[in-house]
N, C-alpha and C positions, 0 to 999 in steps of 0.2 A: 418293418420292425417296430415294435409298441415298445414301450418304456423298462418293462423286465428284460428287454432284450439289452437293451442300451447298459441295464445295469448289469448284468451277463458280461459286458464285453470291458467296462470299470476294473470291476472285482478280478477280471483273467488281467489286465494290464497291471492292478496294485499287488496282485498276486506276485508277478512272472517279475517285476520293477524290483518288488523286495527279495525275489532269491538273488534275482541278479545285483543286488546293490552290496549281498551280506558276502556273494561271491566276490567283485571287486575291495570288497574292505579287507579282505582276507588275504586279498592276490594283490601286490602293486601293478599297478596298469603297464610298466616300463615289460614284464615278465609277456602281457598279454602281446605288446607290440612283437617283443623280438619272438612269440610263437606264432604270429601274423609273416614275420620276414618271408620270404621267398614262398609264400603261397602259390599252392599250384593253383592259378587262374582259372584253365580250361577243367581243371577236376572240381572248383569251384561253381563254375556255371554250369556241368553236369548235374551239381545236386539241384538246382532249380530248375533243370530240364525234368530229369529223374520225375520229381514233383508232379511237371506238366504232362508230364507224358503217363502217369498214374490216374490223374485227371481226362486225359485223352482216352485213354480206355475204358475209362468207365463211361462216359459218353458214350462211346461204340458199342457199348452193351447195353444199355438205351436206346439207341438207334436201334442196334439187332432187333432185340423185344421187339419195338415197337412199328417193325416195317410193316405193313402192306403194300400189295401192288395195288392195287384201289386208289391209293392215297399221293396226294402232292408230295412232294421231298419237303422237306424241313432243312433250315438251315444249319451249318453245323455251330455257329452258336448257342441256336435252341437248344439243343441238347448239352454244349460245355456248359452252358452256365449251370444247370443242375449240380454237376458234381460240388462245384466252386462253390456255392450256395449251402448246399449239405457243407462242405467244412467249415463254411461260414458259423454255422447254425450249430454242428458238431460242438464247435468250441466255446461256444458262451453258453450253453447248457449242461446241468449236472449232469454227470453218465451220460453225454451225448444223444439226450432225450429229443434235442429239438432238431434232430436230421433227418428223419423219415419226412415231418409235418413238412416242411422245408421243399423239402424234393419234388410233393404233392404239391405244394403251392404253387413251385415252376413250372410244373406238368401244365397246370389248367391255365395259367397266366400263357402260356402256346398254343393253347386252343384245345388241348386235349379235354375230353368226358372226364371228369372225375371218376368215375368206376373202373372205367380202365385203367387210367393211372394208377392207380390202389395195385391194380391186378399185374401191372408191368414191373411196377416196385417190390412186391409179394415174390414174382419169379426169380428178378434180381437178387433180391434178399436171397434166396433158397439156394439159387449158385453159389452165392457169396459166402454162404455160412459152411454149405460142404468143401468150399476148396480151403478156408481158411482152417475147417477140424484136419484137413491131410497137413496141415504147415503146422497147428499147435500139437497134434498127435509127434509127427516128423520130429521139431525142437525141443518135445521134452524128453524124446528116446533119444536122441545123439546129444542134447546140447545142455541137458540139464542138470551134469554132473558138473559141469565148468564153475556153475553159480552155487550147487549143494557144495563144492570144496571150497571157496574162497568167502566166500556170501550166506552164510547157512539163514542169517534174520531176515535177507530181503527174502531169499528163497522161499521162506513160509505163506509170504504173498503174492509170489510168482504159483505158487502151487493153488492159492485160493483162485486167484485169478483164471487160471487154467481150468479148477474144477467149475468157473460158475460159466466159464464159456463153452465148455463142453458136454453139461447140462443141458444147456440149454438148445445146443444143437441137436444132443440125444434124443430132446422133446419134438424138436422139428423134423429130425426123420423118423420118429417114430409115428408121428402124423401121416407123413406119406406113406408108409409102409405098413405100419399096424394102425387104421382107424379108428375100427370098431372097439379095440383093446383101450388106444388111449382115452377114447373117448367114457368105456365104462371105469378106468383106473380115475380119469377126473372126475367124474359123480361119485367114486366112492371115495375121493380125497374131499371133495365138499359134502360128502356124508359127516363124515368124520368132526370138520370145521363147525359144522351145526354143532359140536357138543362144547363149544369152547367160545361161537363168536353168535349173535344174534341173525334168527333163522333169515329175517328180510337182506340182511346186509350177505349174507351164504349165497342166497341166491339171483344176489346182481352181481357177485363174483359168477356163478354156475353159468348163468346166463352172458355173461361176458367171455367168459373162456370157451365156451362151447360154439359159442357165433363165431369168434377168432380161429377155433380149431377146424370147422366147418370152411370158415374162408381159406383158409392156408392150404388144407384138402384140395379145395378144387381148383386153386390155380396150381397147387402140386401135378396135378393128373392133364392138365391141360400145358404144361410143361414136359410131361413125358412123351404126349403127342406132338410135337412140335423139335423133332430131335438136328434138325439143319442149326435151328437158332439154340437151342440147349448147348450144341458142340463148340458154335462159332464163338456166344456168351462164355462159354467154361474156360476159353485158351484167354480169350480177354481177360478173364477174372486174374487165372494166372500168371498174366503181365502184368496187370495192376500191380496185383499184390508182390510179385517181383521186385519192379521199378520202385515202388514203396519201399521195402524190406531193405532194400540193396543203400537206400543213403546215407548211414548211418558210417557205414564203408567207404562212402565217394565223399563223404565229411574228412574220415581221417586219412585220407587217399591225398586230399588238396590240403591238408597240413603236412603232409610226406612223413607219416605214419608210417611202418611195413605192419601189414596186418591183415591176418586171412578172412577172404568177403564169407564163407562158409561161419567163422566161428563169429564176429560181429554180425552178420544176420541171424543168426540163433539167439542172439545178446539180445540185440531187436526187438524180436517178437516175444523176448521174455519182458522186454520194457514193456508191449505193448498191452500184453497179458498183465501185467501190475495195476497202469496204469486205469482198465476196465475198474477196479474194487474203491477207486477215488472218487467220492461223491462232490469232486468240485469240478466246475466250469473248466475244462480241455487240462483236468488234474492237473493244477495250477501248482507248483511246490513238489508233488511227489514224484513228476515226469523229470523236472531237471536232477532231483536228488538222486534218481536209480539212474538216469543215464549216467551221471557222477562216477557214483558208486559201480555198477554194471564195467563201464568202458576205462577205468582207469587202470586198469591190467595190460589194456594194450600202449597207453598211453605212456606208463610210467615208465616204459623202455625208447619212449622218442630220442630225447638227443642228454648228452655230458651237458653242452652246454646253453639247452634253453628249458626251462624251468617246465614242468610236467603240470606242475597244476596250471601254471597258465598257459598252458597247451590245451588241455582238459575243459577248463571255462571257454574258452575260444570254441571247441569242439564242439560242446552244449550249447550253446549260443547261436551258430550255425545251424546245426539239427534242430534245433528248436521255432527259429524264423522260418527255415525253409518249411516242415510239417506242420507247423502251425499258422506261426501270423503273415505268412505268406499265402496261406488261404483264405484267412481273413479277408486279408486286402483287396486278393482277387473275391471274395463271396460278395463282397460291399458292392464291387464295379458291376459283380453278374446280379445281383438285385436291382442294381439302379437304374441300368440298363437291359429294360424288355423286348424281348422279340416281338415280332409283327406277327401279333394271333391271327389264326386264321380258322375258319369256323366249320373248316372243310373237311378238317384233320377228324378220322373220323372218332365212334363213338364205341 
C-alpha cells in the first residue's frame, strides 16, 4: 500500500467517525445500551460468519477458475486472502476502483503468470455480473414499490443506480453475444466524439475500448467452453451473493427485530445499488444514511419500550463493521501476510 492508499483509508474512518458521532449526539447512548440488552449472541456471530462465508466462496471460485490437473494444489489461504484484499482495496478507493488491481497483485504475489490472472479475474467478473443483473432485475420487479411508497427522494437514486449497473452489464453481454455489432456501435460512438473532443485524445479512447472489448470477447468464449467450472463458479456466485445479501436480516434478527429475510434483502440490494453512484471511498456518509433511512420501517416497530432510533443506530453500526471494516481488518492481515510463491503454478 503507497501513501494514497493510507490516505483512502483516513478520509473512510474521518468520514464513517463523523456520521457516527452526529448519530450518537442525536441518540443518548443510555437508548443505545438498553437496544444492546438481550442481544441475540449466536445471531450476532452469524453476521460475521455470513461475511466469512461470502469470502469463502469467492475463493472457491478462484480455485474453480483456476484448477489444473498439471498443477500443484495451492493452499487455501492463497486464494482467501484475494477476496479479503479486494475488500480491503474496495473500500478505501472512490467507486471501488482499487479492487480488480488488488486482486491481480495477489494473483502474481502466488506465483501465478500475470496474463492469466487477468484472464481468471475477466471470467469471474462475467459470472459475477450475470448473477448479480438476475438479483437487481429480481428486487426491482418485487421490491421496489416498498421504497417508491415510503422513500420516493432516495428512490430517484436507487433507480440511477440500478440503471448505471445495468448498463453496464447490458454492454458485457452484448460483448459476448453481439461482437461484431458492439464493436461497430463503438467506432461509431467515437465517430461521433471526434466532433466535440480532440481527434488524438478519440482515438486513445477507440483504441482503449476496442483492446478491452477484444479481451473480454475472448475469455467470454473460452468460458463458454469450459461448462463443469462455469456451473460449479455460477452456484458459488449465488452463495456469495446470498450469504452477502442475507446480513442485513441476521443484523436485525440478533437485535430481535421480527422482520421478513425476503423484504430486508430487497432493501439490501437497493442500499447496494445507491451506494455504486457515491463517488467516495466505500460511500463513506451515504451508505449509513440509506441504510438509516431504507431499514427504519422495520425497525420502528421493535419494542413500547426501547427506543427505535437507538435500535436503528446500533443496527447500522453492526452492518456497517461487519460489510465493511471487517474487511478491512482482514484485507490488512491478507496483505501482510504472503503465501509461499511457487513458480510452478502454471502460466
Amino acid at each position: 500500500m503507497n501513501k494514497k492508499h493510507l490516505w483512502g483509508i483516513l478520509i473512510v474512518l474521518a468520514i464513517s467517525a463523523f456520521v457516527l458521532y452526529m448519530d450518537l449526539k442525536s441518540t443518548p447512548l443510555s437508548e443505545i445500551l438498553k437496544a444492546a440488552h438481550g442481544l441475540n449472541i449466536v445471531a450476532l456471530i452469524m453476521v460475521f460468519g455470513l461475511m466469512l462465508l461470502s469470502y469463502v466462496c469467492e475463493a472457491g471460485i478462484l480455485a474453480t477458475l483456476a484448477h489444473r490437473k498439471e498443477e500443484p494444489k495451492r493452499s487455501a489461504w492463497s486464494f482467501l486472502r484475494i477476496p479479503i484484499i479486494q475488500a480491503l482495496f474496495n473500500a478505501i478507493t472512490p467507486m471501488s476502483t482499487g479492487g480488480q488491481p488488488s486482486q491481480l497483485a495477489a494473483m502474481i504475489q502466488m506465483g501465478m503468470e500475470g496474463g492469466r490472472s487477468t484472464s481468471i479475474l475477466l471470467m469471474k467478473f462475467i459470472i459475477y455480473q450475470i448473477v448479480v443483473l438476475f438479483a437487481y432485475v429480481f428486487t426491482i420487479i418485487f421490491g421496489f414499490h416498498m421504497v417508491m411508497t415510503k422513500f420516493a427522494g432516495l428512490a430517484i437514486f436507487i433507480a440511477i443506480g440500478f440503471l448505471i449497473h445495468v448498463s453496464s452489464i447490458i454492454f458485457l453481454l452484448a460483448i459476448m453475444f453481439a461482437y461484431h455489432f458492439t464493436k461497430n456501435a463503438t467506432n461509431a460512438l467515437m465517430n461521433l466524439l471526434e466532433k466535440f473532443f480532440k481527434k488524438e485524445r478519440v482515438e486513445k479512447w477507440r483504441a482503449a475500448t476496442l483492446e478491452k472489448i477484444d479481451t473480454f470477447y475472448a475469455e467470454s468464449q473460452k468460458l463458454k467452453k469450459e461448462k463443469k467450472k462455469l456451473i460449479v463458479a455460477s452456484i458459488l456466485t449465488v452463495l456469495q451473493l446470498l450469504f452477502f445479501y442475507s446480513i442485513p436480516f441476521m443484523v436485525l434478527t440478533a437485535l430481535n427485530v421480527p422482520c421478513s429475510w425476503a423484504n430486508v434483502t430487497q432493501m439490501n440490494i437497493m442500499i447496494i445499488m445507491f451506494m455504486a453512484i457515491i463517488p467516495i471511498p466505500g460511500a463513506s456518509g451515504g451508505a449509513e444514511y440509506s441504510f438509516q433511512t431504507l431499514f427504519s420501517t422495520f425497525v420502528s416497530s421493535f419494542s413500547t419500550f426501547v427506543s427505535s432510533h437507538g435500535a436503528l443506530i446500533l443496527a447500522m453500526f453492526i452492518w456497517r463493521f461487519s460489510t465493511y471494516f471487517f474487511g478491512m481488518i482482514l484485507g490488512i492481515f491478507g496483505w501482510i501476510f504472503k503465501p509461499k510463491k511457487d513458480k510452478k503454478f502454471g502460466k
